[in-house]
Backbone as JSON Lines, residues from 0, in Angstrom:
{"i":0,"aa":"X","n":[38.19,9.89,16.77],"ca":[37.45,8.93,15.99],"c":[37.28,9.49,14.58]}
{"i":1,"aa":"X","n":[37.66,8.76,13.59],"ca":[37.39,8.94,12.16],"c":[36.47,8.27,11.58]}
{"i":2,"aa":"X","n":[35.73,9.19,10.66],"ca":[34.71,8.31,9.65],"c":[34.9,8.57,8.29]}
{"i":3,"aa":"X","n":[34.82,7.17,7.39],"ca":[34.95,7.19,6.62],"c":[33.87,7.69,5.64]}
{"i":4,"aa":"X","n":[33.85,8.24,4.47],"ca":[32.63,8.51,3.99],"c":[32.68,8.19,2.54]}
{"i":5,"aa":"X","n":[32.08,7.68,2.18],"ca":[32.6,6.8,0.42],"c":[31.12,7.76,0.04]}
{"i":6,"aa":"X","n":[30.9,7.85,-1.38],"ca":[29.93,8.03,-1.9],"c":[28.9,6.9,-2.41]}
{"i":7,"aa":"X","n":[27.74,7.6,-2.49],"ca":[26.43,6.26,-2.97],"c":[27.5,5.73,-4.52]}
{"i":8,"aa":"X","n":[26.93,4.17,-4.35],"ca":[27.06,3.76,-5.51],"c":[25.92,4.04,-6.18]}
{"i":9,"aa":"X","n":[25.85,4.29,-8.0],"ca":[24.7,4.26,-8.9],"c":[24.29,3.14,-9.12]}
{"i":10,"aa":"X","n":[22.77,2.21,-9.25],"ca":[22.52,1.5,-9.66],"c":[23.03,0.71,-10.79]}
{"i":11,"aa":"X","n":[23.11,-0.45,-10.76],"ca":[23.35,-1.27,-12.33],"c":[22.09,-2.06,-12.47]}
{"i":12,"aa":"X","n":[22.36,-2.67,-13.76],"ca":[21.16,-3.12,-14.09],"c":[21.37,-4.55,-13.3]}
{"i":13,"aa":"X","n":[22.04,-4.89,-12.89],"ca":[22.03,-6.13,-12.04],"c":[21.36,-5.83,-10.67]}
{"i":14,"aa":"X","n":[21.67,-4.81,-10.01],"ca":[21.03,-4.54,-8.55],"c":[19.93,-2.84,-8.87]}
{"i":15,"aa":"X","n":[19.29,-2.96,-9.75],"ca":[18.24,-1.96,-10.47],"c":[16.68,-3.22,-10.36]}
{"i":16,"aa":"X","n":[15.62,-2.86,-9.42],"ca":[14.82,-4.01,-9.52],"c":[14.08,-3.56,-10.47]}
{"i":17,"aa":"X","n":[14.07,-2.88,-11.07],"ca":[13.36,-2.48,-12.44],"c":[13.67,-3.38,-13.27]}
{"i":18,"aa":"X","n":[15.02,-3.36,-13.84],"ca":[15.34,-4.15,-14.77],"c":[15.14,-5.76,-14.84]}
{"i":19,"aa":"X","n":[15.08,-6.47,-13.35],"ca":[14.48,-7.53,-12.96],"c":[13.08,-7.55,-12.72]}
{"i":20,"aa":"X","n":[12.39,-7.24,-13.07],"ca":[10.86,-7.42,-13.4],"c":[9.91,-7.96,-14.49]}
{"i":21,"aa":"X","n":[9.07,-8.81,-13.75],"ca":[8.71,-9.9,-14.83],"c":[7.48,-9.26,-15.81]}
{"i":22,"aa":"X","n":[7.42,-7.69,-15.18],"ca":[6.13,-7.56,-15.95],"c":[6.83,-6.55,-17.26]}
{"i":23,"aa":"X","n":[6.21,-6.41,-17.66],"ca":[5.83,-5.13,-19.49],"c":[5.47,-4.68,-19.84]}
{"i":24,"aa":"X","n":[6.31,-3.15,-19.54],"ca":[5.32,-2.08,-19.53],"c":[4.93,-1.49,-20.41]}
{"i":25,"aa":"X","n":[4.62,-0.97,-21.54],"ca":[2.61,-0.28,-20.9],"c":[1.99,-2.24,-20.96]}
{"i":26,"aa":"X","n":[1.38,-2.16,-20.02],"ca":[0.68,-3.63,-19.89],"c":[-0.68,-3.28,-19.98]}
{"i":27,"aa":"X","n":[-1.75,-3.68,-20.01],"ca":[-3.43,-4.16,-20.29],"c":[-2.57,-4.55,-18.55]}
{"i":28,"aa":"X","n":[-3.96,-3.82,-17.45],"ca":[-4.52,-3.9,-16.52],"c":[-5.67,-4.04,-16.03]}
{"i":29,"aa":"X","n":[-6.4,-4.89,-15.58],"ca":[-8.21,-4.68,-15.3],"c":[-8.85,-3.75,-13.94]}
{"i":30,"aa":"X","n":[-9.48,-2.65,-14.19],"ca":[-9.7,-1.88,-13.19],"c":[-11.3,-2.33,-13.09]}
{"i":31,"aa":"X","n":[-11.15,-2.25,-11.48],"ca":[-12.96,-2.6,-11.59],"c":[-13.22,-1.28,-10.57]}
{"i":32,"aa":"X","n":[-14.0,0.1,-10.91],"ca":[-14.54,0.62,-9.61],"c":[-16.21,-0.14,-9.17]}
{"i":33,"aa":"X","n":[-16.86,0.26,-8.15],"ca":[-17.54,0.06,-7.32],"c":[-18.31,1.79,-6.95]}
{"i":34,"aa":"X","n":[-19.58,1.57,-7.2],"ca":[-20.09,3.05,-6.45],"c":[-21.7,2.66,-6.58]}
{"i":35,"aa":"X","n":[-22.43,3.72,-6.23],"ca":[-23.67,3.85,-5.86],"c":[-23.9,4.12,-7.26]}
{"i":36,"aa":"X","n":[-25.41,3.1,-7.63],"ca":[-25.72,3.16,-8.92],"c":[-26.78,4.63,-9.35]}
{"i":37,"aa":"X","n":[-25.86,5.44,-9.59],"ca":[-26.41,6.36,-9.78],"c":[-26.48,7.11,-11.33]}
{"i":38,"aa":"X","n":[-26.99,8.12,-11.8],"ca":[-27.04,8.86,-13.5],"c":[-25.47,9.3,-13.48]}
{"i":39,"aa":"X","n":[-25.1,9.17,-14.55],"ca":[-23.98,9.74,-14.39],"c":[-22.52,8.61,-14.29]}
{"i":40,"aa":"X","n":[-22.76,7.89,-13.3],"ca":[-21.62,7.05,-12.75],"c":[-20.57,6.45,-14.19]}
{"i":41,"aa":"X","n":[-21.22,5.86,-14.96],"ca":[-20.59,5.11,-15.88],"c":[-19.23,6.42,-16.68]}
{"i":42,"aa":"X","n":[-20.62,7.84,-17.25],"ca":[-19.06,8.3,-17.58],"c":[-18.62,9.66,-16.98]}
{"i":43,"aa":"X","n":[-18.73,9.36,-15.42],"ca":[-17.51,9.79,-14.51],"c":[-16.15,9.46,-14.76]}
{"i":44,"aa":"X","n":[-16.62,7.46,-14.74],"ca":[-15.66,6.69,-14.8],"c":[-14.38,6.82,-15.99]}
{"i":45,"aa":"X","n":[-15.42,7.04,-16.74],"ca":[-14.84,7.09,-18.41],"c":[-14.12,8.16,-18.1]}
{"i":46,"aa":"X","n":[-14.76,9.16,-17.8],"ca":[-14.03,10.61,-17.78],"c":[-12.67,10.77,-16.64]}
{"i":47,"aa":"X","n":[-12.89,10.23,-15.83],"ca":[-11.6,10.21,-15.08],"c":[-10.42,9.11,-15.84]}
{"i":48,"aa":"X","n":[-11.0,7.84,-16.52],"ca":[-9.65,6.76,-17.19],"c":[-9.66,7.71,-17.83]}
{"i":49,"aa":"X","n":[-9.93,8.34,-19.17],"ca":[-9.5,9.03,-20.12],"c":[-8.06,10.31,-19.82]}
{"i":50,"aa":"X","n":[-8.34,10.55,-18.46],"ca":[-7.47,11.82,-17.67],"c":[-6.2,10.57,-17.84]}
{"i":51,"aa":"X","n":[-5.94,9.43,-17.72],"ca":[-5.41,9.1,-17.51],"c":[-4.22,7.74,-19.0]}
{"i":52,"aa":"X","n":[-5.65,7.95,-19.25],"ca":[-5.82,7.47,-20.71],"c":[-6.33,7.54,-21.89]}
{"i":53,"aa":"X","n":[-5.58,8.84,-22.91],"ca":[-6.68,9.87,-23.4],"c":[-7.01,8.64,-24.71]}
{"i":54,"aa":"X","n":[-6.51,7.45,-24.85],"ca":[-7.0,6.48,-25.86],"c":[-8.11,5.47,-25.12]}
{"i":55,"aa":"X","n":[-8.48,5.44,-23.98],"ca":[-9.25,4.84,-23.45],"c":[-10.43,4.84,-24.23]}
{"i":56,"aa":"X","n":[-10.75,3.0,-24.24],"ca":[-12.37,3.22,-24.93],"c":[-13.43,2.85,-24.34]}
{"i":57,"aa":"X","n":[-14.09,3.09,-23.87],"ca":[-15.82,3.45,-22.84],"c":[-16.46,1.8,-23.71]}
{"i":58,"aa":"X","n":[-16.33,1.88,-24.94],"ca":[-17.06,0.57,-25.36],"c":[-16.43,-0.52,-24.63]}
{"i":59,"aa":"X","n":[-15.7,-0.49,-23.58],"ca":[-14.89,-1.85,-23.13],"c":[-15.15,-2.31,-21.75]}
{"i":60,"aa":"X","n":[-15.99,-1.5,-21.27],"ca":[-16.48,-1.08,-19.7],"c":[-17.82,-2.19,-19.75]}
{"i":61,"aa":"X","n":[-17.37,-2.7,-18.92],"ca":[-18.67,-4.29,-18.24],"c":[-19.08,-2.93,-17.49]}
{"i":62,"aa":"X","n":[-20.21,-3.71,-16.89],"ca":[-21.47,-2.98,-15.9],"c":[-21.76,-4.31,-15.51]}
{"i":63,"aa":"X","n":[-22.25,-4.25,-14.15],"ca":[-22.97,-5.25,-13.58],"c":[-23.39,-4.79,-12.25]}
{"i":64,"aa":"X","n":[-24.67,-4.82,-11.75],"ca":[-25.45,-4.15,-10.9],"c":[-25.64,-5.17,-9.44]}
{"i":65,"aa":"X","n":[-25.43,-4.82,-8.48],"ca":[-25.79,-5.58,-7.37],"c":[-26.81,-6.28,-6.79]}
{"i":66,"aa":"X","n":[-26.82,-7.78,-6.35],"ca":[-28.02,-7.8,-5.76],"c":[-29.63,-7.3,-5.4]}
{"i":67,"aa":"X","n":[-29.21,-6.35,-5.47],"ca":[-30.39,-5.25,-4.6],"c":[-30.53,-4.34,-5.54]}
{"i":68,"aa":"X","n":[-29.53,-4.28,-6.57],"ca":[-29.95,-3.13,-7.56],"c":[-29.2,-1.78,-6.66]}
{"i":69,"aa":"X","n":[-28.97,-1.81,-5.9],"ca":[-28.31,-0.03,-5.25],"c":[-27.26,0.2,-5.99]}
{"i":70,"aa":"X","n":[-26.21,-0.76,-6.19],"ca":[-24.95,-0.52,-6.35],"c":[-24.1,-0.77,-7.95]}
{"i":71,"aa":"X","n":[-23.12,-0.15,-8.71],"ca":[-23.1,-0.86,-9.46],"c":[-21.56,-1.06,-9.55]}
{"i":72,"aa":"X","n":[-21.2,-2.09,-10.49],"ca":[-19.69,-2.56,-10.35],"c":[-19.27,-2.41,-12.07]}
{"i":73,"aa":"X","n":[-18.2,-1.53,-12.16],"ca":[-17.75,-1.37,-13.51],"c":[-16.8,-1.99,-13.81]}
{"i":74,"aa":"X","n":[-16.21,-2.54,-14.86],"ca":[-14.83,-3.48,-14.87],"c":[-14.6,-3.14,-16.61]}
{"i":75,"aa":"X","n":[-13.05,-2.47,-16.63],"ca":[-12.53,-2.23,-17.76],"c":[-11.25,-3.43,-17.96]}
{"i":76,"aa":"X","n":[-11.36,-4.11,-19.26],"ca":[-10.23,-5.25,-18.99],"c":[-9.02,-4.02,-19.5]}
């Protein structure tokens, strides 16, 4: 019994799903975390986007507090 063995083909931009993608990248994403409303929380938050986004700006960060007041919900557009 023989096997044949061809090598991988390289991607093209026709069968590359990258290149077929409707989005654009660097894009504006909205992150919302969620945590216990505690001192501190808001620039954790900041401090970890910034790791990630050293142009990130903290003035852009909603706050909005739960029901009950325990919890709070941050949302960066």
């Amino acid at each position: 019994m023989s096997a044949s063995i061809h090598p991988p083909v390289p991607p093209t931009p026709s069968t590359d799903p990258r290149k077929d993608s409707l989005i654009e990248y660097p894009s504006q994403f909205p992150i919302k975390v969620m945590g216990a409303k505690v001192d501190g929380f808001v620039h954790e938050i900041t401090k970890i986007a910034r790791e990630f986004d050293p142009g990130f700006d903290a003035s852009t960060v909603e706050l909005r507090d739960s029901s009950a007041g325990n919890y709070r919900a941050s949302r960066s557009p």
